[in-house]
C-alpha positions as CSV (number, residue, x, y, z in Angstrom):
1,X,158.7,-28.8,-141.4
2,X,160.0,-28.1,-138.0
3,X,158.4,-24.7,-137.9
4,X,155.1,-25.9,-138.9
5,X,155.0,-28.3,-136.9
6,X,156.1,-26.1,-133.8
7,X,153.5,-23.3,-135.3
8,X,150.8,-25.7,-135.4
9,X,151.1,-27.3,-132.1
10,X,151.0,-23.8,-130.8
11,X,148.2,-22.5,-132.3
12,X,145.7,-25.4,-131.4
13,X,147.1,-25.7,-127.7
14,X,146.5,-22.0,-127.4
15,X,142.8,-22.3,-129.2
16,X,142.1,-26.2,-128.0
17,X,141.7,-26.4,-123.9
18,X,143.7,-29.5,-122.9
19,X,144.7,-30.8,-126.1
20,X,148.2,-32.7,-126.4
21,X,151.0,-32.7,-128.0
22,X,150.5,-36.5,-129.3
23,X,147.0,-35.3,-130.6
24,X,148.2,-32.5,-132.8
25,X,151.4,-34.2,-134.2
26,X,148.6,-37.1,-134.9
27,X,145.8,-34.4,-136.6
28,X,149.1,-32.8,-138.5
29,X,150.3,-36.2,-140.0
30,X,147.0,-37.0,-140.9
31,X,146.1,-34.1,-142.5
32,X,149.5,-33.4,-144.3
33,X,149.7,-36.8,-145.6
34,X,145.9,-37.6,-146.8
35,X,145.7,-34.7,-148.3
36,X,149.3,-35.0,-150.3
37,X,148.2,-38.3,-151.1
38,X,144.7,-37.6,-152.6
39,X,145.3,-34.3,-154.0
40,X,148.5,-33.9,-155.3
41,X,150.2,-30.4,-156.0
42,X,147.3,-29.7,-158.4
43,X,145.1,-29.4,-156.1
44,X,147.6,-27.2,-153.9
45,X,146.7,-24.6,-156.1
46,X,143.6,-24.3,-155.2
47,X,144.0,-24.6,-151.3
48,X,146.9,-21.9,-151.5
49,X,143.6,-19.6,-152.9
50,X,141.3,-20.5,-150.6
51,X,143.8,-20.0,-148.2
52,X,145.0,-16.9,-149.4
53,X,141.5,-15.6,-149.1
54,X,140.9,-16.2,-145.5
55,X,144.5,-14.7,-144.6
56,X,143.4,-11.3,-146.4
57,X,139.9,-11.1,-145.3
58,X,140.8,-11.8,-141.3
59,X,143.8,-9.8,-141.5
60,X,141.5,-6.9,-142.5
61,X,139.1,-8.0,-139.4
62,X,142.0,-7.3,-137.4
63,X,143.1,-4.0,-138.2
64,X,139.5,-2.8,-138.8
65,X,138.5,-3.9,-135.0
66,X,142.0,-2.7,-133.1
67,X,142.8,0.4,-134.8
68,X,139.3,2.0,-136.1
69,X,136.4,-0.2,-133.9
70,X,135.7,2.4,-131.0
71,X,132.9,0.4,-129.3
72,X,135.9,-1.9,-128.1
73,X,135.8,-3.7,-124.9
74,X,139.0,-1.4,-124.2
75,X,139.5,1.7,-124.1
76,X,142.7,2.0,-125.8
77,X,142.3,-0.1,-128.7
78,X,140.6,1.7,-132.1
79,X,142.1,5.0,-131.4
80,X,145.2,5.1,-133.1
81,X,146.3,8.2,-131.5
82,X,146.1,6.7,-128.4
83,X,147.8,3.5,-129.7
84,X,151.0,5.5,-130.5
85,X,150.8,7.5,-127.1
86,X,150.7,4.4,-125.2
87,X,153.7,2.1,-127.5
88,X,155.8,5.3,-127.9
89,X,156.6,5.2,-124.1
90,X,157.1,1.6,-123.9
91,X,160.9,0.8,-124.3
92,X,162.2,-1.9,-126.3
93,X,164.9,-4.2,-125.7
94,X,168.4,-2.7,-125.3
95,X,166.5,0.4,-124.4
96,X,165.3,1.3,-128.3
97,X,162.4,3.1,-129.0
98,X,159.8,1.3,-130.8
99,X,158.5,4.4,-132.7
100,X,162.5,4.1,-134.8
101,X,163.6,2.5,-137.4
102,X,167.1,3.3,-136.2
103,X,167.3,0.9,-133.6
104,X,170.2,-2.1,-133.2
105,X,168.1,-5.3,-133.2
106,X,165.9,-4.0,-136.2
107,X,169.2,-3.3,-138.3
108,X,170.2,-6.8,-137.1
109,X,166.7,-8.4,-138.1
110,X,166.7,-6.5,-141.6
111,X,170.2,-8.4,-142.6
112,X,169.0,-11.8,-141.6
113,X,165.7,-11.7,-142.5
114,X,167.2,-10.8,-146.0
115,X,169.6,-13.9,-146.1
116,X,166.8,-15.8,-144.4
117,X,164.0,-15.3,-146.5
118,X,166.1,-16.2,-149.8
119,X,167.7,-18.7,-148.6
120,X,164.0,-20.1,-147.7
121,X,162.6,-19.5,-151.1
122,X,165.4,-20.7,-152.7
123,X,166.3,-24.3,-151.2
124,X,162.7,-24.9,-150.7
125,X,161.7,-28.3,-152.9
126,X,157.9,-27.2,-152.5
127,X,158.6,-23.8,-154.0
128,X,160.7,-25.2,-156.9
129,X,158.3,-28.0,-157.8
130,X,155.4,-25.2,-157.9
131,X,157.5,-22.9,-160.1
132,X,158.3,-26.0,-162.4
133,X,154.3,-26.4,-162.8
134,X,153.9,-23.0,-164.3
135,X,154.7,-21.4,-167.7
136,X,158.3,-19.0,-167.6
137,X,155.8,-15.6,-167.9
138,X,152.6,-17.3,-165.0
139,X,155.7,-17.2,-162.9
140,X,157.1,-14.4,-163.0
141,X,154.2,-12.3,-162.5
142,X,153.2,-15.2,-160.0
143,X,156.3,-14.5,-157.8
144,X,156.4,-10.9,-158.4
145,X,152.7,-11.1,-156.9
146,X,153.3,-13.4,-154.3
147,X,156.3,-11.2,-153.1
148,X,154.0,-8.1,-152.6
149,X,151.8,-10.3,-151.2
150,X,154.0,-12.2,-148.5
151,X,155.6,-8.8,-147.9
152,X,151.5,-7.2,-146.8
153,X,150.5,-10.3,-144.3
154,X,153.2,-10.0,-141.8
155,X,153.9,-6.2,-141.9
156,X,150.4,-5.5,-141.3
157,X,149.6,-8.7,-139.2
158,X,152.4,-8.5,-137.1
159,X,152.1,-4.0,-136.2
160,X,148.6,-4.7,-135.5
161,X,148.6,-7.6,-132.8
162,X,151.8,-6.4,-131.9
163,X,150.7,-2.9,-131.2
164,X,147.7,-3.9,-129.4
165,X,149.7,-6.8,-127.1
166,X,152.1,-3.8,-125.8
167,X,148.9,-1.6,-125.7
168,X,147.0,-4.0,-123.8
169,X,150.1,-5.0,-121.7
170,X,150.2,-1.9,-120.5
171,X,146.9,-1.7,-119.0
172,X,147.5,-4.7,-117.1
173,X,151.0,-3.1,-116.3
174,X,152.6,-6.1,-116.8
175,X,153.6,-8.4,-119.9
176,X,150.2,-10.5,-120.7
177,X,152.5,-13.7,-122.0
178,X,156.3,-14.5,-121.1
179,X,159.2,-14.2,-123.4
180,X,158.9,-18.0,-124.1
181,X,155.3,-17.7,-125.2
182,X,155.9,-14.6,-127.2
183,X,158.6,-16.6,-129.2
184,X,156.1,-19.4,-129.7
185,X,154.0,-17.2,-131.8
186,X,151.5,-17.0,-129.2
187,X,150.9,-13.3,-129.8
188,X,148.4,-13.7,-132.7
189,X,146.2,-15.8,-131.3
190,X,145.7,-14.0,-127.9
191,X,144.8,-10.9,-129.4
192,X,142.2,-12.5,-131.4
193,X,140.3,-13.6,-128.9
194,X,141.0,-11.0,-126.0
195,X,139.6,-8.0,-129.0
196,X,137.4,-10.7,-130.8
197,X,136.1,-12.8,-128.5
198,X,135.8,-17.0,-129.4
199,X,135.1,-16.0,-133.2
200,X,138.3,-14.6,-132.8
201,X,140.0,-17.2,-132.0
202,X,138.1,-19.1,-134.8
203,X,139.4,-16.9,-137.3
204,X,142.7,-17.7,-136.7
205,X,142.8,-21.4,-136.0
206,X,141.0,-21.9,-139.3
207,X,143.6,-19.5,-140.8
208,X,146.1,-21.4,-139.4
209,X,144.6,-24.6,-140.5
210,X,144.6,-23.5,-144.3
211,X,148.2,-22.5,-144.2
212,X,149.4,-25.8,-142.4
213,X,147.7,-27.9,-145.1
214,X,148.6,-26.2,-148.0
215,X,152.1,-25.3,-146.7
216,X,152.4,-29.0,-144.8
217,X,151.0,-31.1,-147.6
218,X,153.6,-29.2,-150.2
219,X,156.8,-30.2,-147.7
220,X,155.1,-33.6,-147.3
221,X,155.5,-33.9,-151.5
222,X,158.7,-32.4,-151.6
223,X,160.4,-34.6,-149.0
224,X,158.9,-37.5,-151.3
225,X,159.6,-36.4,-154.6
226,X,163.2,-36.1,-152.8
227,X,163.3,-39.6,-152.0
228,X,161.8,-41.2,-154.7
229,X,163.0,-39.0,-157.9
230,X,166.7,-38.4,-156.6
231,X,167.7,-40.9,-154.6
232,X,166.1,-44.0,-155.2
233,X,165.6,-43.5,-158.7
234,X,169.2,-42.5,-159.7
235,X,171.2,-44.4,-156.7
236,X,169.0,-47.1,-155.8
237,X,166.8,-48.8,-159.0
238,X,168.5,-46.5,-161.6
239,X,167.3,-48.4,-164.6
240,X,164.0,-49.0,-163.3
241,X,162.2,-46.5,-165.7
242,X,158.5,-47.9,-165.4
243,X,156.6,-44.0,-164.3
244,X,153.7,-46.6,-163.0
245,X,155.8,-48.0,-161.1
246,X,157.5,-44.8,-159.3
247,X,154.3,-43.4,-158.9
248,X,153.3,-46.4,-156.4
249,X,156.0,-46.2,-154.6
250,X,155.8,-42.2,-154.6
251,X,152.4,-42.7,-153.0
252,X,153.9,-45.0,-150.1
253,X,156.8,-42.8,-149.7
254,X,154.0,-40.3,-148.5
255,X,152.8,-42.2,-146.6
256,X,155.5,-43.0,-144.7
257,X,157.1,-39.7,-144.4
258,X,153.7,-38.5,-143.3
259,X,154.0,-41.3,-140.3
260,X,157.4,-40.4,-139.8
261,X,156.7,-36.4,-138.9
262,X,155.0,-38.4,-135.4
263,X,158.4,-39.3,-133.8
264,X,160.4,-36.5,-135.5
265,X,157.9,-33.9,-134.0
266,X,157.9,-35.8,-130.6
267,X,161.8,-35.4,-130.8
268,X,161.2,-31.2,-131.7
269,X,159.0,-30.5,-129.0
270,X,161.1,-32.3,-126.5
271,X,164.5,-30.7,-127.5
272,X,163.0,-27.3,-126.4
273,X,163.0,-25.1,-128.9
274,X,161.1,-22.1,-130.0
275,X,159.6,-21.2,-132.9
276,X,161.9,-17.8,-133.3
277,X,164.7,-19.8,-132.8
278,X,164.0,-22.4,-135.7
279,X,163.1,-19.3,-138.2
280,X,166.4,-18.1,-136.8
281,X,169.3,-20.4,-135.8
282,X,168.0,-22.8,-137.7
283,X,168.3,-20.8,-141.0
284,X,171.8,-21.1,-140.5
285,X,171.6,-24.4,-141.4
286,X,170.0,-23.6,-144.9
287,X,171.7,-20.4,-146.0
288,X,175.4,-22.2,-147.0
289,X,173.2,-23.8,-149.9
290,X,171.5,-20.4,-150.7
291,X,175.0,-19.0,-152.9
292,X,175.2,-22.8,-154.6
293,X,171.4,-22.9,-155.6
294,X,171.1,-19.3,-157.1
295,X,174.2,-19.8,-159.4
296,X,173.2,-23.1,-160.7
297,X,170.2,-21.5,-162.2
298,X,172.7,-18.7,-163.4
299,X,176.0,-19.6,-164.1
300,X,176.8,-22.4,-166.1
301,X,180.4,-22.8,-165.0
302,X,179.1,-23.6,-161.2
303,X,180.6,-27.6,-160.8
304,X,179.4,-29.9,-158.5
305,X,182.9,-29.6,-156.4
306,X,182.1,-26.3,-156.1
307,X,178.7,-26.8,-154.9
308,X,180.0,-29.9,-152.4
309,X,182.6,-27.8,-151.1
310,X,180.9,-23.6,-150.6
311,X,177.9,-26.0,-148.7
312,X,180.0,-27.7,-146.2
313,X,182.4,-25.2,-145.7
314,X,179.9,-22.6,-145.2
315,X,178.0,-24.6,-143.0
316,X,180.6,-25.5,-140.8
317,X,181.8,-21.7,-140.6
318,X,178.2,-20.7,-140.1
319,X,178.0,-23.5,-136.9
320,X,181.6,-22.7,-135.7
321,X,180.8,-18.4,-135.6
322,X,177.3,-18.5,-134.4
323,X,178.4,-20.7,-131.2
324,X,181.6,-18.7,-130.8
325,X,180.1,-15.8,-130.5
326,X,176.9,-17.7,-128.5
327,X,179.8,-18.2,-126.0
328,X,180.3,-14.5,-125.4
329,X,176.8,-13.8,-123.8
330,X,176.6,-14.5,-119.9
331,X,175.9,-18.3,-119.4
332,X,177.8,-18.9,-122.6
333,X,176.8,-22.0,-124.7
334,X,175.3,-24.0,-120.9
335,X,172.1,-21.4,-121.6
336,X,172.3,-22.6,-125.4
337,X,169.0,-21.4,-127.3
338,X,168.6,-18.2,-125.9
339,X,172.4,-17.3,-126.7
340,X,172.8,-18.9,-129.6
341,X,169.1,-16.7,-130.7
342,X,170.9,-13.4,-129.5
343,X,171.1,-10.6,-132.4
344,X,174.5,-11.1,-133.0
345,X,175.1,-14.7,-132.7
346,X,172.4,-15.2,-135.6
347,X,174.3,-12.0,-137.4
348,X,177.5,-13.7,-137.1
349,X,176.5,-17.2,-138.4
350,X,174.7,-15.9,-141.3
351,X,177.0,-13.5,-142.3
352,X,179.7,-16.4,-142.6
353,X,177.9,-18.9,-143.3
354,X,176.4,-17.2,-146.9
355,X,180.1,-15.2,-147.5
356,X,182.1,-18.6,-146.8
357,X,179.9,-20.5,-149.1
358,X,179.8,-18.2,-151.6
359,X,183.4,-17.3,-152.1
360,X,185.1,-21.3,-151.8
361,X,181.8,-22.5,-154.5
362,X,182.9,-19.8,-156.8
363,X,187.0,-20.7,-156.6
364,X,186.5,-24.4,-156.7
365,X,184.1,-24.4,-159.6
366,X,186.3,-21.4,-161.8
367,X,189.3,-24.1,-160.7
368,X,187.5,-27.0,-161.8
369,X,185.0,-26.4,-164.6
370,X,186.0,-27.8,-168.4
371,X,184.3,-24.8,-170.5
372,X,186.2,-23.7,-172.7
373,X,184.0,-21.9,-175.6
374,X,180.3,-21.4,-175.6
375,X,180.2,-24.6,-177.5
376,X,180.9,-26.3,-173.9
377,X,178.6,-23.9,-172.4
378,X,175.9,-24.8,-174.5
379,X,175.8,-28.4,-173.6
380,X,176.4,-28.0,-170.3
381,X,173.4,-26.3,-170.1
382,X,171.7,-28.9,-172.5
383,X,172.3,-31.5,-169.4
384,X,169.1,-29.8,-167.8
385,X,167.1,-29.7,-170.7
386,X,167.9,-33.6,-170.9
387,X,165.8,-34.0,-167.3
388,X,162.0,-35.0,-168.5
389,X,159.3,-37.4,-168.3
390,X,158.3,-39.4,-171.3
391,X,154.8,-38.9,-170.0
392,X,154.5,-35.5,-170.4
393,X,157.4,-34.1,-172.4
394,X,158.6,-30.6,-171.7
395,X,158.9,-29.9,-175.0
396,X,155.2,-30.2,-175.5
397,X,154.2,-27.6,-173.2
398,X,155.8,-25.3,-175.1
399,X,155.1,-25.6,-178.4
400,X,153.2,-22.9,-178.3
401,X,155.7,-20.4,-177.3
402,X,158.1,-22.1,-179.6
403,X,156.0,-21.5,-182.5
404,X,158.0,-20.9,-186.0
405,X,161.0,-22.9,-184.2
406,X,163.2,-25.3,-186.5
407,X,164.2,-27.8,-184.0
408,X,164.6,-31.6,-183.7
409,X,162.8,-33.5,-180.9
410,X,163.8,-30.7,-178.6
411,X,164.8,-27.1,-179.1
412,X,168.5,-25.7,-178.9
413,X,169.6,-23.7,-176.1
414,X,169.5,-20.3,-178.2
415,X,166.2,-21.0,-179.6
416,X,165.1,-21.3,-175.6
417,X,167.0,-17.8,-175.3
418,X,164.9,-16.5,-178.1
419,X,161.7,-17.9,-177.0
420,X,162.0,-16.8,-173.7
421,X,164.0,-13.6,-174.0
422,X,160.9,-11.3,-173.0
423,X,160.5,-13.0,-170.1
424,X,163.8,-13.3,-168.6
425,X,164.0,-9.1,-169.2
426,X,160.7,-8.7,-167.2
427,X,162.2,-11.0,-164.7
428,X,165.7,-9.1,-164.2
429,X,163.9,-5.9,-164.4
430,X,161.2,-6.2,-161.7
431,X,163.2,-8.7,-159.7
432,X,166.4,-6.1,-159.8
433,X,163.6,-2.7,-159.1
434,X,161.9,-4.6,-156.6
435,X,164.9,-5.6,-154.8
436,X,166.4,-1.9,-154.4
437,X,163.1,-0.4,-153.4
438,X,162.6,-2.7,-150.7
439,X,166.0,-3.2,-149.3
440,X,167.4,0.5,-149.8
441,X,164.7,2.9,-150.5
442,X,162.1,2.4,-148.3
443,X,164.0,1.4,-145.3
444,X,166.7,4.5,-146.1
445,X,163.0,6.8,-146.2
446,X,161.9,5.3,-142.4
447,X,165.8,5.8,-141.3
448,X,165.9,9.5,-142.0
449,X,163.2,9.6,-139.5
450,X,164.8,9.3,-135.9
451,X,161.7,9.1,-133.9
452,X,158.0,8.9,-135.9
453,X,156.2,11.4,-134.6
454,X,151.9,10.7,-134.2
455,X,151.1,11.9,-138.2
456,X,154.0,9.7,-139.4
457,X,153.2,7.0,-137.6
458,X,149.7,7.0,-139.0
459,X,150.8,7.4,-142.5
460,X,153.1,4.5,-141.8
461,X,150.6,2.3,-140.7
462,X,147.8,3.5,-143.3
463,X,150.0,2.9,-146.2
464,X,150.5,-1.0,-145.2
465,X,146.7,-1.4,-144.5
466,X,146.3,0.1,-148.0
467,X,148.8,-2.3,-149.3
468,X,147.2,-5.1,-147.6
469,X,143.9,-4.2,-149.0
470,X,144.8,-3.7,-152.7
471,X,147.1,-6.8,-152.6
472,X,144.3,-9.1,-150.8
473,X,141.5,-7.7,-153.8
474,X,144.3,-8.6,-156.3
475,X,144.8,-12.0,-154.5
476,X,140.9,-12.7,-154.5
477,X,140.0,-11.5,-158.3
478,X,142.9,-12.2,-159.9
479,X,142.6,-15.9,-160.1
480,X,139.6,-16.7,-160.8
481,X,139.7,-14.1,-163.9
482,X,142.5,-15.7,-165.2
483,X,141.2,-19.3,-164.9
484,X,138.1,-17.8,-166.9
485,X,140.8,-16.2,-169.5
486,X,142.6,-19.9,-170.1
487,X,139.1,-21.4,-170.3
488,X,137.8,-19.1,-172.6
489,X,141.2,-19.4,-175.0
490,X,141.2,-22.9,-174.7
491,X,136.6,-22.9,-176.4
492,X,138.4,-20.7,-179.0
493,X,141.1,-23.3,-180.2
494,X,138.4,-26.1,-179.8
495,X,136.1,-24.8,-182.1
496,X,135.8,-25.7,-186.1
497,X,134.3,-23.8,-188.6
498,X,131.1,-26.2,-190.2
499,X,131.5,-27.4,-193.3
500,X,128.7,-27.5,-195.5
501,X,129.0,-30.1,-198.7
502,X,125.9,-30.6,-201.1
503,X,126.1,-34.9,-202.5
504,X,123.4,-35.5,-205.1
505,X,120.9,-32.5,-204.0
506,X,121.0,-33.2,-200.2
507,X,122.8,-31.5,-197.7
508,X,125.9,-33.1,-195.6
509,X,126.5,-31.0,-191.9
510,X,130.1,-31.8,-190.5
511,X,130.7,-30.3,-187.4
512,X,133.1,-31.0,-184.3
513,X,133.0,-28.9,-181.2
């Protein structure tokens, strides 16, 4: 919520002349919280599309007008060739070359951007609450999708602006923004409209605006859901069990936490931080739960000792390591968010925090779980199955892949196993493949390179627009051919064959469509 918030404050006060802070926290709140409150995560779905659509198509705008549009305004930009003659002699920070892959910050940004981005799909509420809505096989290939997906935006997004800001940077022989604007994200939206003009800078407010809403209005639900289904309904009115009644106070609980993002983003902007440093230092906050979350799901031993005990731990290692070695750096912790941002202050806390976490969960919950045979195992795991709504039974939902089953009320935890077995394979499989090419054998392909040379560099940089390109088709299609496929299934299972009967010479039609 805090990097939305800064994101979105950003974007309009870079797009909007003269528009305040007050204004877009008050835009924000309205928009997260109607919207949460009318549509509902249903209708999330569909936003996340349309929003999906506008990323892809104005990411290809982009990279079609900078790299390969000659009739440019400057003189530079669509030429790659000249791109890569102009960024190959601008040096990066610590004196890397930004044509390597073997540089010190990039090793340092692979490592926590790894921790960092599961830790961020894993303890998000929104995410889990849209993977509970779909079917075990819709979301496997949904996530395996939306992986490839997430991994085309900012690769491509982020080498094309960023190759044209240092291009266009050096024409002016000077930096165009300041260090503090560049963290802000401010990047994006200067290159739009310096290469695109004011439909430019269209483009990418309106593609901010779609991902604010859908991303925004998802926190906004989470944070509720939160509130309302684990801590007021289990601590507060636990044997209030009237779903009505919930679902009132769900919507005011909205409400409210949509007015409450007012003050808490006034408090965010005046505390001074960045939007690199909340993706960043901040994720040190999040990662300690990270090792906790993915066992739960994973190892049925895992006890809630454990889980108590790896999160604080590991948050309080995480903390203690990043500002330690924040206090290294020249000003030490009195020039607090740019040391505590530096490569290896983040590296530190990460490192510790996840390790830390991980190893005291594991030793308190082997030291204090009661399994004993799979017997125990099996009803430990029977406790989640146990977590439903009355309204809408789980057990319903999948009848259909429980076909031929023998159960009572609710299936058994092998007969789950069994159901599901296909797609837990596909899941390991892809998830395990997936994992290795991107984090060993695509980054150990650029590393054998120690400078890209001109033809490497355009491969490079081809092959992500291709990716971008077959992914955003994929992301476009894709949908609306499978809400046609469900449709079309669900006319064959509400048809009836007519039934014809002859009573005393006359002809009786029964038919129900």
């Amino acid at each position: 919520m805090t990097a939305l918030l800064l994101a979105g404050r950003t974007t309009l006060q870079s797009l909007i002349v003269d528009v305040s802070e007050e204004y877009c926290l008050l835009l924000m709140a309205a928009l997260f919280g109607s919207y949460s409150l009318i549509g509902g995560i249903g209708t999330t779905f569909y936003v996340s599309y349309f929003n999906m659509c506008m990323a892809f198509t104005v990411l290809t705008v982009f990279f079609t007008n900078i790299l390969y549009d000659n009739t440019s305004f400057f003189p530079n930009l669509g030429d790659i060739s000249k791109i890569y003659s102009i960024v190959s002699r601008v040096e990066g920070s610590n004196g890397n070359n930004l044509m390597s892959f073997r540089s010190e910050s990039g090793l340092v940004f692979g490592i926590v951007g790894f921790f960092l981005a599961s830790s961020m799909v894993y303890c998000n509420q929104a995410s889990w609450q849209n993977r509970i809505a779909a079917k075990p096989m819709e979301g496997v290939l949904g996530f395996i999708l939306a992986g490839f997906m997430w991994l085309s935006i900012p690769s491509t997004l982020g080498n094309t602006t960023g190759m044209a800001y240092l291009t266009l940077s050096a024409e002016n022989g000077t930096h165009l923004l300041t260090t503090d604007q560049i963290n802000q994200g401010l990047v994006t939206p200067l290159i739009a409209e310096k290469v695109l003009g004011r439909a430019g800078g269209i483009m990418v407010l309106c593609m901010i605006s779609m991902a604010l809403m859908s991303t925004g209005s998802g926190e906004v639900m989470a944070v509720s859901s939160i509130i309302v289904y684990d801590i007021y309904q289990i601590y507060i009115r636990p044997l209030r069990m009237y779903q009505d009644y919930l679902i009132d106070f769900k919507n005011w609980c909205i409400i409210w936490v949509a007015i409450a993002m007012i003050p808490f983003g006034l408090i965010i902007f005046s505390s001074g931080i960045d939007l690199n440093w909340t993706f960043f230092v901040g994720a040190i906050a999040i990662i300690p739960a990270f090792p906790a979350v993915a066992l739960a799901v994973m190892w049925v031993k895992l006890t809630s000792e454990g889980i108590i005990a790896g999160g604080i731990t590991g948050l309080l290692a995480g903390i203690a390591v990043t500002l330690t070695a924040a206090s290294r750096y020249e000003g030490g912790l009195s020039n607090f968010t740019i040391n505590t941002s530096q490569d290896f202050s983040i590296l530190a806390g990460c490192c510790f925090s996840f390790g830390i976490s991980l190893a005291v969960c594991v030793v308190v919950s082997a030291l204090t779980h009661k399994i004993k045979a799979k017997a125990d195992a099996d009803a430990e795991w029977q406790k989640i199955y146990g977590i439903d709504n009355p309204l809408n039974p789980w057990e319903q939902n999948y009848r259909e892949e429980l076909k031929g089953q023998q159960y009572d009320k609710k299936p058994s935890f092998d007969q789950m196993a069994a159901a599901f077995r296909r797609e837990k394979k596909i899941a390991y499989i892809s998830g395990g493949s997936i994992t290795v090419l991107f984090t060993f054998i695509i980054p150990a392909i650029m590393l054998s390179f120690p400078v890209i040379d001109e033809t490497q560099f355009k491969t490079w940089i081809m092959l992500t627009q291709a990716w971008t390109v077959f992914m955003g088709i994929i992301a476009i299609v894709a949908p609306p051919v499978e809400e046609y496929l469900k449709i079309r299934k669900q006319r064959r299972k509400n048809k009836t064959y007519v039934v014809d009967t002859t009573v005393a010479g006359n002809s009786k039609v029964i038919a129900i469509m």
